[in-house]
N, CA, C and O atoms as CSV, one atom per row, in Angstrom:
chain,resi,resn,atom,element,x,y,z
A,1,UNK,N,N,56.217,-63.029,-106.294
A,1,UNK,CA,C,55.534,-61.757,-106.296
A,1,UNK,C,C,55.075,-61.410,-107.700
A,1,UNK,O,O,54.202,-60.565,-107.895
A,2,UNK,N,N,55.842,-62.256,-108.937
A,2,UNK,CA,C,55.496,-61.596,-110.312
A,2,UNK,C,C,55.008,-60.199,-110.344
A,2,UNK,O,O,55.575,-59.231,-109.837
A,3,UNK,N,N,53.651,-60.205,-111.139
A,3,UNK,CA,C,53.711,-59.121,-111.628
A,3,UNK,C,C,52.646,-57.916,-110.795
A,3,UNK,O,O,52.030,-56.967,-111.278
A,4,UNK,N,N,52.749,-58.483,-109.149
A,4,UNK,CA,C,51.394,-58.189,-108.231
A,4,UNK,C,C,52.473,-56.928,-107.473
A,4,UNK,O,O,53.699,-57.033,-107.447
A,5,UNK,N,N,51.701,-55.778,-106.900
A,5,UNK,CA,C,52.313,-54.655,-106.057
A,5,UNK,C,C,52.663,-55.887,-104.467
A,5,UNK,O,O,53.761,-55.994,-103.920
A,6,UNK,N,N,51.198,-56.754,-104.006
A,6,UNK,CA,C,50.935,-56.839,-102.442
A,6,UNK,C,C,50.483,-58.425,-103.443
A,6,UNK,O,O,49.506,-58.617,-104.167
A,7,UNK,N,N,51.641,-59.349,-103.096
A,7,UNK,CA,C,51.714,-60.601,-103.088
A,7,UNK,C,C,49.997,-61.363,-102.155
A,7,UNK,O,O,49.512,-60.912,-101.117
A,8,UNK,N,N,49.529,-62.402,-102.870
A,8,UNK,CA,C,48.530,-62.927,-102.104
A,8,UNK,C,C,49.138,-64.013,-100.577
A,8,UNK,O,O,48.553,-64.114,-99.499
A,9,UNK,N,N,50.154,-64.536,-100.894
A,9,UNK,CA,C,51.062,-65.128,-99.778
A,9,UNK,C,C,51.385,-64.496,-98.701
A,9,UNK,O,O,51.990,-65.154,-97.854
A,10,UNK,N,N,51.054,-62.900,-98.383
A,10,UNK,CA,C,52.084,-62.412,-97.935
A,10,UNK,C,C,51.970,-62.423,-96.322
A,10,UNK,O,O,52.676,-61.692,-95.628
A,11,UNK,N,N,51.158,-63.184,-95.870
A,11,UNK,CA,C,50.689,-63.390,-94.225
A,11,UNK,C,C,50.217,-65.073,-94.690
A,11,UNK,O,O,49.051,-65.313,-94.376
A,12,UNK,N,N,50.866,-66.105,-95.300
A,12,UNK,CA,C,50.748,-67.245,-95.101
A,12,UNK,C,C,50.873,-67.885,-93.931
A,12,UNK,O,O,50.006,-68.654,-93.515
A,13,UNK,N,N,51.783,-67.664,-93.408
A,13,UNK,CA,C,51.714,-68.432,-91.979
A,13,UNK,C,C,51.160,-67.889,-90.963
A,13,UNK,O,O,50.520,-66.838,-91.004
A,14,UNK,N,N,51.443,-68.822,-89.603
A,14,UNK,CA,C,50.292,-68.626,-88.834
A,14,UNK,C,C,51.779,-69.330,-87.425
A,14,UNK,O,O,52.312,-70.437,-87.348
A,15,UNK,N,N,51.924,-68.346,-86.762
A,15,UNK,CA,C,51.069,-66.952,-85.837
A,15,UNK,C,C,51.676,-66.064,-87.298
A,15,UNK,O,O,52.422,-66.518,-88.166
A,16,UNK,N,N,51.261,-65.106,-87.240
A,16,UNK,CA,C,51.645,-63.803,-88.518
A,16,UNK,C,C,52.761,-63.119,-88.675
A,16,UNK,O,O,52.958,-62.594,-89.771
A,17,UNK,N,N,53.934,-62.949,-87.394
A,17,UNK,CA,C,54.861,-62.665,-86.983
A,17,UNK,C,C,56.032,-63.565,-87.939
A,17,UNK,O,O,56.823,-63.121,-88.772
A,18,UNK,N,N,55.782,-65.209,-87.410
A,18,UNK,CA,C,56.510,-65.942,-88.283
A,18,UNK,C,C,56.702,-65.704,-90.065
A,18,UNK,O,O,57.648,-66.274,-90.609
A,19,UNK,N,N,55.791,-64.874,-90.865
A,19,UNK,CA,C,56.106,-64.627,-91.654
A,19,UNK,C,C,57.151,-63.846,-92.241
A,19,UNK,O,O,57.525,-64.158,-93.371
A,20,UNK,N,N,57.862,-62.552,-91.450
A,20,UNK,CA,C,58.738,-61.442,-91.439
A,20,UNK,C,C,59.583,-62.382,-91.603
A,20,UNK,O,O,60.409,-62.064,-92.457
A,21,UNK,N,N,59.813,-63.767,-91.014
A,21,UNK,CA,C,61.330,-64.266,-90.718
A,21,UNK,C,C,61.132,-65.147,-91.444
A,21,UNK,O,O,62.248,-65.288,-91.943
A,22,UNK,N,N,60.512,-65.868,-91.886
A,22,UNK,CA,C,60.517,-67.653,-92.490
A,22,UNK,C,C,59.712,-67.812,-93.960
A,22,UNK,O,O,60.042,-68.736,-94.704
A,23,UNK,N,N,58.743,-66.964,-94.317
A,23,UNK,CA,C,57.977,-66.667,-95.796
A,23,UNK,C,C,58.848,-65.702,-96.588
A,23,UNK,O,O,59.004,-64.493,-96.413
A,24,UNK,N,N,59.310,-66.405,-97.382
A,24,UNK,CA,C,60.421,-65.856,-98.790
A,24,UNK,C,C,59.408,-64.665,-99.307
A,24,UNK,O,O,59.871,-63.594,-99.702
A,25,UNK,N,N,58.167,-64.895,-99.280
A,25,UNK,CA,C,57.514,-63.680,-100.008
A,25,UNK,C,C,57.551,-62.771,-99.545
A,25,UNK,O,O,58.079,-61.867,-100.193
A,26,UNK,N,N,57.012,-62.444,-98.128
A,26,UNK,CA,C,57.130,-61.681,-97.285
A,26,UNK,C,C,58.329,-60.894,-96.619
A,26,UNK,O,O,58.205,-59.810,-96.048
A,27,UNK,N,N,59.265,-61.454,-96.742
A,27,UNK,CA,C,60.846,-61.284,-96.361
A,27,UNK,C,C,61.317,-60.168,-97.876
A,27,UNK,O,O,61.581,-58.984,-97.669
A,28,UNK,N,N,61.361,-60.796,-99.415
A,28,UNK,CA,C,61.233,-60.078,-100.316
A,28,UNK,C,C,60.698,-58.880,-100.502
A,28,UNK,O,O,61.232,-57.827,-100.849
A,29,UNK,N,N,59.084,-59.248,-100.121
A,29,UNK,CA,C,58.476,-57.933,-100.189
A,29,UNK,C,C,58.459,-56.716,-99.118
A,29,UNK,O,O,57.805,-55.673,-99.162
A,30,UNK,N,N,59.419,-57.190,-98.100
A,30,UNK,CA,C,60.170,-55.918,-96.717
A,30,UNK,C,C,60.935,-55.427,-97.511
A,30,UNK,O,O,61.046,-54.202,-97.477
A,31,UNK,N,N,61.703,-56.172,-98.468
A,31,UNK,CA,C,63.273,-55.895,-98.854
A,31,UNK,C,C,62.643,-55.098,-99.877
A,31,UNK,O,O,62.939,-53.927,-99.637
A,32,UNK,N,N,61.986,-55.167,-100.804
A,32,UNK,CA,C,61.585,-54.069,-101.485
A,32,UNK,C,C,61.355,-53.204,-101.375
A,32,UNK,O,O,61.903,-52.294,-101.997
A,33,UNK,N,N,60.168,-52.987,-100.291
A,33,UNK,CA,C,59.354,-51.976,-99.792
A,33,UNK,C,C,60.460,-50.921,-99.232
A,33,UNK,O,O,60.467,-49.747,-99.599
A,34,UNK,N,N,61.474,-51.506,-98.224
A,34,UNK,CA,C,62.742,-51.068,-97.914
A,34,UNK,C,C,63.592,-50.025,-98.619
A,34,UNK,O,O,63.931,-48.920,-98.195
A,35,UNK,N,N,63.933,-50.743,-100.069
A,35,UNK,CA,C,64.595,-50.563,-101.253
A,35,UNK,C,C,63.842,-49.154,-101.574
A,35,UNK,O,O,64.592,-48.178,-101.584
A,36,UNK,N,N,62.355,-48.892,-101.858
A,36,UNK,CA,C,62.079,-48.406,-102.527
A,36,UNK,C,C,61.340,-46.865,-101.594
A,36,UNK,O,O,60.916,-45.897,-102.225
A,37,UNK,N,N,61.320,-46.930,-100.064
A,37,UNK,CA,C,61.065,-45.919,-99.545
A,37,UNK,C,C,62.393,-45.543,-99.419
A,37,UNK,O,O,62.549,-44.328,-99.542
A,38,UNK,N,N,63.590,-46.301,-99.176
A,38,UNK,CA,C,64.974,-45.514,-99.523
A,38,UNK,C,C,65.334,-44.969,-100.016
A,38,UNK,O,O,66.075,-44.084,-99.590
A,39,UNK,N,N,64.987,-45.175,-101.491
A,39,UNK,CA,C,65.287,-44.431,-102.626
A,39,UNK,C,C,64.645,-43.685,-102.860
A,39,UNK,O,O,64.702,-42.945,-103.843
A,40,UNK,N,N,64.012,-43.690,-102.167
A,40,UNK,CA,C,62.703,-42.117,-102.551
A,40,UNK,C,C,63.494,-40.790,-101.266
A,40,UNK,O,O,64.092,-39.744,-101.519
A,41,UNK,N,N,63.219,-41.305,-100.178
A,41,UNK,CA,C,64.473,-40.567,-99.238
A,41,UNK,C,C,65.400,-39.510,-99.315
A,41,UNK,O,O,65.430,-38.321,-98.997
A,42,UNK,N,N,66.221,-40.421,-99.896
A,42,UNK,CA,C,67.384,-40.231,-100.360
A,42,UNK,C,C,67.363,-39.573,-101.466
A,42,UNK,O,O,68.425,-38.960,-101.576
A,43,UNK,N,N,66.507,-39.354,-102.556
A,43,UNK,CA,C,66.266,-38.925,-103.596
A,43,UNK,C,C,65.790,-37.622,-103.367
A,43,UNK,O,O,66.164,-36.705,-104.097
A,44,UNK,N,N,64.437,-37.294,-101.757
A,44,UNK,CA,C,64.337,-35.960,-101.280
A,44,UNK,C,C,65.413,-35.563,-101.050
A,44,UNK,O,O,65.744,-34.617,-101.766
A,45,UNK,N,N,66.217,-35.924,-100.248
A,45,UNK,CA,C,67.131,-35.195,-99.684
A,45,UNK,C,C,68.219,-35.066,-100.309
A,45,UNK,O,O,68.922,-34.195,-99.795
A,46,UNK,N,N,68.725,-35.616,-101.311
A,46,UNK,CA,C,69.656,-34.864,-102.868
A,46,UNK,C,C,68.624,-33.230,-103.379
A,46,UNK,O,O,69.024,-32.088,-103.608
A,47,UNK,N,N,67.352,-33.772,-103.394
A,47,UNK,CA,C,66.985,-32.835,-104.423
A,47,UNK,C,C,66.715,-31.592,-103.419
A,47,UNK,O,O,66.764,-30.436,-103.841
A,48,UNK,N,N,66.424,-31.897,-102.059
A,48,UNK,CA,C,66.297,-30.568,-101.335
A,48,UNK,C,C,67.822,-29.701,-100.858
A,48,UNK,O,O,68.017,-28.488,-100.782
A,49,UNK,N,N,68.619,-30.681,-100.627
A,49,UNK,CA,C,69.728,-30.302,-100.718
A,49,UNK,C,C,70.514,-29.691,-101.654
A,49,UNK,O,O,71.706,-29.510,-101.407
A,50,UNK,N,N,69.899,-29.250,-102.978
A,50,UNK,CA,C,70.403,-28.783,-103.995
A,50,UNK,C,C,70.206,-27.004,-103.515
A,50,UNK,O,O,71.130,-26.191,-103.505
A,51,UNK,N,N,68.703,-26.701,-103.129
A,51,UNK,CA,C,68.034,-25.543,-102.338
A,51,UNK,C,C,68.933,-24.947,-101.870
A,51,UNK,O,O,69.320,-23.869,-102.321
A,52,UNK,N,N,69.602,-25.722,-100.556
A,52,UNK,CA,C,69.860,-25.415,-99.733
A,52,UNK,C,C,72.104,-24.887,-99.273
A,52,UNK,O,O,73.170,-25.502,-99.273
A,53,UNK,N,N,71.786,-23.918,-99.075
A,53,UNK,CA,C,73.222,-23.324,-98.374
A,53,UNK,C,C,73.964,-24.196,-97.788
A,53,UNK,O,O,74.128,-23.928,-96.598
A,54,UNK,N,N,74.688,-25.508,-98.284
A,54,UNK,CA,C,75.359,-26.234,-97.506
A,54,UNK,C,C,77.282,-26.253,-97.904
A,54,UNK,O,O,77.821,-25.941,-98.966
A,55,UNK,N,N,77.873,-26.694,-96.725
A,55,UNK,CA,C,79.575,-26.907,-97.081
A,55,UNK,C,C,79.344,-27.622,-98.313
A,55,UNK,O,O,78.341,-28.165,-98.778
A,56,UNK,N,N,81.036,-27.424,-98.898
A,56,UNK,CA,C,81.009,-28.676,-100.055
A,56,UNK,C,C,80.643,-29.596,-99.859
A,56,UNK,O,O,79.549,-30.032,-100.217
A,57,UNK,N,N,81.752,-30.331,-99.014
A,57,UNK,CA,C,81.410,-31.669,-98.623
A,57,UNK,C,C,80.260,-32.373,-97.943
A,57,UNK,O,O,80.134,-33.597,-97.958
A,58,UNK,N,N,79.161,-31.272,-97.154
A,58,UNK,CA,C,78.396,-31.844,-97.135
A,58,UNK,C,C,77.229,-32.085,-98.298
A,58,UNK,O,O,76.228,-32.798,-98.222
A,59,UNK,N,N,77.764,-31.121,-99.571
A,59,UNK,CA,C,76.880,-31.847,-100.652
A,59,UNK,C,C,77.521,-32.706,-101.350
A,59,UNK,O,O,76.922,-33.542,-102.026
A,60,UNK,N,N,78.571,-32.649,-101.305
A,60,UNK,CA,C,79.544,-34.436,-101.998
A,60,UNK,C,C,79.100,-35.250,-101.846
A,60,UNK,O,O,78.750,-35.997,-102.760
A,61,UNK,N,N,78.863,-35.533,-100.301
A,61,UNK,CA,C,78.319,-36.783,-99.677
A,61,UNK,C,C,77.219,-36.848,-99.949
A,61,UNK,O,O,76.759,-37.971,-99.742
A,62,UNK,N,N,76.542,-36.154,-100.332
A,62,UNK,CA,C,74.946,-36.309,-100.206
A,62,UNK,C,C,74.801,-36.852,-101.945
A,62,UNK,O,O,74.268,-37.805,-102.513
A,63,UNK,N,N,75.274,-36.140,-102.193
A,63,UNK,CA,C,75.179,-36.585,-104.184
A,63,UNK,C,C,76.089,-37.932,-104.504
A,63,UNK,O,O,75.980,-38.493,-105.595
A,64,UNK,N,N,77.092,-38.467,-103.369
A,64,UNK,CA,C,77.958,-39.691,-103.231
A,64,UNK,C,C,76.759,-40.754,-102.768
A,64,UNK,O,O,76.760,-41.917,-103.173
A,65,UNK,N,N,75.575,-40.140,-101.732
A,65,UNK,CA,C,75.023,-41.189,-101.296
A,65,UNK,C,C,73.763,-41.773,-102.104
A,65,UNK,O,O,73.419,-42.950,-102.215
A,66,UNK,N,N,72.975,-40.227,-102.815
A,66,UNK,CA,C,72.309,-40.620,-103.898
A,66,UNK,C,C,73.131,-41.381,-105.020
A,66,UNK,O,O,72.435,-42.242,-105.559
A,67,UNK,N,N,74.140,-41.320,-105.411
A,67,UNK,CA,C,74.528,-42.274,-106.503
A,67,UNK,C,C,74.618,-43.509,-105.905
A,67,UNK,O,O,74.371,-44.420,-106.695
A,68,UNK,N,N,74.867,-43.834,-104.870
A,68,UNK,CA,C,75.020,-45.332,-104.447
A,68,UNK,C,C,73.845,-45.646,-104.441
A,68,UNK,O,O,73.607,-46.609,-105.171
A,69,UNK,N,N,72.606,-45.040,-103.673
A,69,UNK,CA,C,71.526,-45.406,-103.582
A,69,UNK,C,C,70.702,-46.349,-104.749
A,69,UNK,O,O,70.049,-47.391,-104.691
A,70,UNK,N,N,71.112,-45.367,-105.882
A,70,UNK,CA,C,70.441,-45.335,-107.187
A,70,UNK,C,C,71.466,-47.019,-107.386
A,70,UNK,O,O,71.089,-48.191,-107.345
A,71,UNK,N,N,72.532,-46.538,-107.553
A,71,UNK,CA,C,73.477,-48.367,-107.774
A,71,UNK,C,C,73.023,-49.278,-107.125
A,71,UNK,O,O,72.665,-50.215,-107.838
A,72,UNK,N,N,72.826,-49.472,-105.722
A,72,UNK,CA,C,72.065,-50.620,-105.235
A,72,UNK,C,C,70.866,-50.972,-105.524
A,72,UNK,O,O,70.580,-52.167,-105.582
A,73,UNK,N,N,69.949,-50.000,-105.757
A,73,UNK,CA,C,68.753,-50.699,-106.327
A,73,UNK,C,C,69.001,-51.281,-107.698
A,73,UNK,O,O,68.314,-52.231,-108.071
A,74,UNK,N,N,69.874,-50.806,-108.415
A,74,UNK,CA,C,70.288,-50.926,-109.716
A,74,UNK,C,C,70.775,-53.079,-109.664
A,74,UNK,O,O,70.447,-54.131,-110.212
A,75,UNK,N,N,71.567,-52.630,-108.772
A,75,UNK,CA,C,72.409,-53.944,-108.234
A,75,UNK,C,C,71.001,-55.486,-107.694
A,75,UNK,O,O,70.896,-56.610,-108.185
A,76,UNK,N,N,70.262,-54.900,-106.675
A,76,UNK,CA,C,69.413,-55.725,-106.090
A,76,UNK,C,C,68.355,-56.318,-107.649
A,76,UNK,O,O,68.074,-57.465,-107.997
A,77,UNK,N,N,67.930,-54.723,-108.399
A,77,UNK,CA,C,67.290,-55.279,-109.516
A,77,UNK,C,C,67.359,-56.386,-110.759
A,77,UNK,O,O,66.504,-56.996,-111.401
A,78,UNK,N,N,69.203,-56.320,-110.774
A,78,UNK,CA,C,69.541,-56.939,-111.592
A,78,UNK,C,C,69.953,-58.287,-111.398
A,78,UNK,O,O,69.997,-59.117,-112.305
A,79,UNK,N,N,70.352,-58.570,-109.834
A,79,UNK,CA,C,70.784,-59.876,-108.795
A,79,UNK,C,C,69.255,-60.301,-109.147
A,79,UNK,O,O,69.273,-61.197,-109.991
A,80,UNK,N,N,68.064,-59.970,-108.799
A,80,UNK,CA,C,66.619,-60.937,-109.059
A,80,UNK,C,C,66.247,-61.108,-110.467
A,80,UNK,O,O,65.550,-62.105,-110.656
A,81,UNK,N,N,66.517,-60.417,-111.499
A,81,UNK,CA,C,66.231,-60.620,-112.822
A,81,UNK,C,C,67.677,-61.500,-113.260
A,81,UNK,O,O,67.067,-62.426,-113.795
A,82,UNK,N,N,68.272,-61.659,-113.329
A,82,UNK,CA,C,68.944,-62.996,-113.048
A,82,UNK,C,C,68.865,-64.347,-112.507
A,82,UNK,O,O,69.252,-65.456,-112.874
A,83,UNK,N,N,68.271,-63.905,-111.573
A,83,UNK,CA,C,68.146,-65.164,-110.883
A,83,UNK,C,C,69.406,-65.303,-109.940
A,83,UNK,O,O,70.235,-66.172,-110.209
A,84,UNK,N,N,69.523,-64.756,-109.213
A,84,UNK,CA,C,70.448,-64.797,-108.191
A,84,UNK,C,C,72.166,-64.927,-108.375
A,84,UNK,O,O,72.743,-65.249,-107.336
A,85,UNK,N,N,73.081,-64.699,-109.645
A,85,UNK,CA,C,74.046,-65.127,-109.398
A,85,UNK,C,C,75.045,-64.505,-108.274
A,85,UNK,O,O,75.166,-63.300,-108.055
A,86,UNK,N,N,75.900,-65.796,-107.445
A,86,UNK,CA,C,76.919,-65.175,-106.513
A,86,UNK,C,C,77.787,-64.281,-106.455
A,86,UNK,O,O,78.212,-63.918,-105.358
A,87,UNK,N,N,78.204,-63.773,-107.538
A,87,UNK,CA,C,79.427,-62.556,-107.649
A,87,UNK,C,C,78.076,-61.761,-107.576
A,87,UNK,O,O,78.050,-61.304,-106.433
A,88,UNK,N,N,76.837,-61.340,-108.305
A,88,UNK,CA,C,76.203,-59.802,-108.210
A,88,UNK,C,C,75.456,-60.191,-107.036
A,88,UNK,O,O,75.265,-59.042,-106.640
A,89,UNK,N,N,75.029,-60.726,-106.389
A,89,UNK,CA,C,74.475,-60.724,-105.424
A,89,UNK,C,C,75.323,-60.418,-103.537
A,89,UNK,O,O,74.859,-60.119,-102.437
A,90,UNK,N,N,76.824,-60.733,-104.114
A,90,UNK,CA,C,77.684,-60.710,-103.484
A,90,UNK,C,C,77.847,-58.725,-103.595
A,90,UNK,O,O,77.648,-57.913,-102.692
A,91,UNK,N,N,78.199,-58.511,-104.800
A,91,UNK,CA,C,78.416,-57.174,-104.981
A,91,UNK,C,C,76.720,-56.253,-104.478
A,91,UNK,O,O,76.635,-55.055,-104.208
A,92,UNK,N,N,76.022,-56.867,-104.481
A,92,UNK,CA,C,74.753,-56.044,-103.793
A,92,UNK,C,C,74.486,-55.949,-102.417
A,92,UNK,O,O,73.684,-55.238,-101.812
A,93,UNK,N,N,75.808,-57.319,-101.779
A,93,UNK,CA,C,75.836,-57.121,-100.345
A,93,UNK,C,C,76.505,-56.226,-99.756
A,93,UNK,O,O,76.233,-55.645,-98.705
A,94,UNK,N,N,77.514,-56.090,-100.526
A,94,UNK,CA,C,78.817,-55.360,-100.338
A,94,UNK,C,C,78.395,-53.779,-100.556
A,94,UNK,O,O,79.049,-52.909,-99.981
A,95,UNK,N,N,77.273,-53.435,-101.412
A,95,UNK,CA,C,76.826,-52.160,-102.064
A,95,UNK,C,C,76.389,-51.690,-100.412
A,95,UNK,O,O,76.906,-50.679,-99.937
A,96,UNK,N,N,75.472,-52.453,-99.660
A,96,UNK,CA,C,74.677,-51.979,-98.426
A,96,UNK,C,C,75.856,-51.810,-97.545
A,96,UNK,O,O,75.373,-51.245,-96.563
A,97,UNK,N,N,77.391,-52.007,-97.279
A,97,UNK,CA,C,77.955,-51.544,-96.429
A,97,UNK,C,C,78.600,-50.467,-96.456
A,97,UNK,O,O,79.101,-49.825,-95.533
A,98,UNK,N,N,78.564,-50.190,-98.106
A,98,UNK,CA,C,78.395,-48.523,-98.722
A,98,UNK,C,C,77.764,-47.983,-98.578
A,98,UNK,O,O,78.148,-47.037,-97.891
A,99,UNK,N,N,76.361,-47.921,-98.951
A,99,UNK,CA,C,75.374,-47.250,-98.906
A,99,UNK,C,C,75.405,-46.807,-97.146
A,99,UNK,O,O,75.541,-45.706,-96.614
A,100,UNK,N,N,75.278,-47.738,-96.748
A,100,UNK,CA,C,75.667,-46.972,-94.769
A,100,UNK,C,C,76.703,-46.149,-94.788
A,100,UNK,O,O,76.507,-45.119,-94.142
A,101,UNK,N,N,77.828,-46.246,-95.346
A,101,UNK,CA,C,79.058,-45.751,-95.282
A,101,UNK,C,C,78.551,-44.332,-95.634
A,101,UNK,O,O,78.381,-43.409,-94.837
A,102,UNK,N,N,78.375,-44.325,-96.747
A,102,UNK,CA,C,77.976,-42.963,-96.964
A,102,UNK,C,C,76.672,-42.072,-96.362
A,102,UNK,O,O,76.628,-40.850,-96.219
A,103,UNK,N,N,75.781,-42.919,-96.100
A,103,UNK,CA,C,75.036,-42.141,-94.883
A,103,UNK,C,C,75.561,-41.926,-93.595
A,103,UNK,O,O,75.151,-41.056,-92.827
A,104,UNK,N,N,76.339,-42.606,-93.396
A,104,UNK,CA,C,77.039,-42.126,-91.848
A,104,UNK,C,C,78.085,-41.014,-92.299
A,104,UNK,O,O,78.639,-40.416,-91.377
A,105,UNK,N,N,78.375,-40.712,-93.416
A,105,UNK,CA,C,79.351,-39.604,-93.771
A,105,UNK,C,C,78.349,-38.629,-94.091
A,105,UNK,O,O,79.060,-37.639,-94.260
A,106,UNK,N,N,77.384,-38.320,-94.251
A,106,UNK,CA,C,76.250,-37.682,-94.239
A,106,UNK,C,C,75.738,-36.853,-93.240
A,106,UNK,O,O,75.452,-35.657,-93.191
A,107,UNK,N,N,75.684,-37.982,-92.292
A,107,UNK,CA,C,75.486,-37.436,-90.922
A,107,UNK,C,C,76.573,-36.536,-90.412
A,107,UNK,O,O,76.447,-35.354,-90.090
A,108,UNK,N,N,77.431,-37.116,-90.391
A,108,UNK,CA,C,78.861,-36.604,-90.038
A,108,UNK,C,C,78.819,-34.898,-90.479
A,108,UNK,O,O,78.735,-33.894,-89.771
A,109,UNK,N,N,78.915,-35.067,-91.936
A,109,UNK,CA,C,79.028,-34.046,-92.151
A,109,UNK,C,C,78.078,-32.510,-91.953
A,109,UNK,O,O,78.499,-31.354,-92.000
A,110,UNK,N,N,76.575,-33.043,-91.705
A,110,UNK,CA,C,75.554,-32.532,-91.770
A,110,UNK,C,C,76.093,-31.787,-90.207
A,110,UNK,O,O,76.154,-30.574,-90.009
A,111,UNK,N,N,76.397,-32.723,-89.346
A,111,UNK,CA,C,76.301,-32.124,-87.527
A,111,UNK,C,C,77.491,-30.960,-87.438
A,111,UNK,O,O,77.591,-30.082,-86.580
A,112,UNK,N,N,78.236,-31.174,-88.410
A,112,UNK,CA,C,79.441,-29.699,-88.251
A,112,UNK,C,C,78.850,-28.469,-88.539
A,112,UNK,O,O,79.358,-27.398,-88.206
A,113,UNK,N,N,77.568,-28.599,-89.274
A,113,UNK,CA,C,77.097,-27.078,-89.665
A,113,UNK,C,C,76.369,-26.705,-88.282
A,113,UNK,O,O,75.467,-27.294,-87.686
A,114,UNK,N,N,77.035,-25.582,-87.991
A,114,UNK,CA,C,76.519,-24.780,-87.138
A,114,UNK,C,C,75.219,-24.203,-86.914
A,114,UNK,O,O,74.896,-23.333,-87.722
A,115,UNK,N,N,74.226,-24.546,-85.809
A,115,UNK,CA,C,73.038,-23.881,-86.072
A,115,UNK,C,C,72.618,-22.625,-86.092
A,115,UNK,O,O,71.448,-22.370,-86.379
């Protein structure tokens, strides 16, 4: 992908479908795209949540899930500017069963407030 937003590879194969699953470029550039509407997300909803009248804990979690957020991209960024080693790439796998963790505590906490 170097230094391009929309890779020229990125529908190399043929039927076009096969690319999502089997083109490294294309697979990368989901995982980014992924990465980076997440963090934007997640980044609204810290900052609107600041606004807003909520329990403690449901702003703990929410400022618990923006910090992870911000760490995994942190994590994924630094696993590819490396070059892949196994312990951080390992720890960037391990980051995404956090990062859920704490959005499902999110949720959790969000559905107790009474409408």
């Amino acid at each position: 992908m170097a230094d391009r937003w929309i890779p020229d590879d990125l529908l190399a194969f043929s039927p076009t479908i096969k690319n999502f699953f089997e083109n490294p470029t294309t697979v990368q550039f989901d995982h980014r795209i992924l990465g980076i509407s997440s963090l934007a997300a997640i980044t609204g909803l810290y900052l609107f949540s600041r606004r807003m009248v909520l329990p403690k804990r449901a702003k703990v979690a929410i400022g618990l899930l923006a910090a992870m957020a911000y760490t995994q991209v942190a994590l994924g960024i630094s696993t590819l500017l490396l070059y892949v080693p196994t312990p951080l790439a390992a720890t960037h796998q391990s980051g995404s069963v956090a990062l859920l963790t704490f959005a499902i505590w999110v949720l959790a906490e969000l559905r107790k407030i009474p409408k």
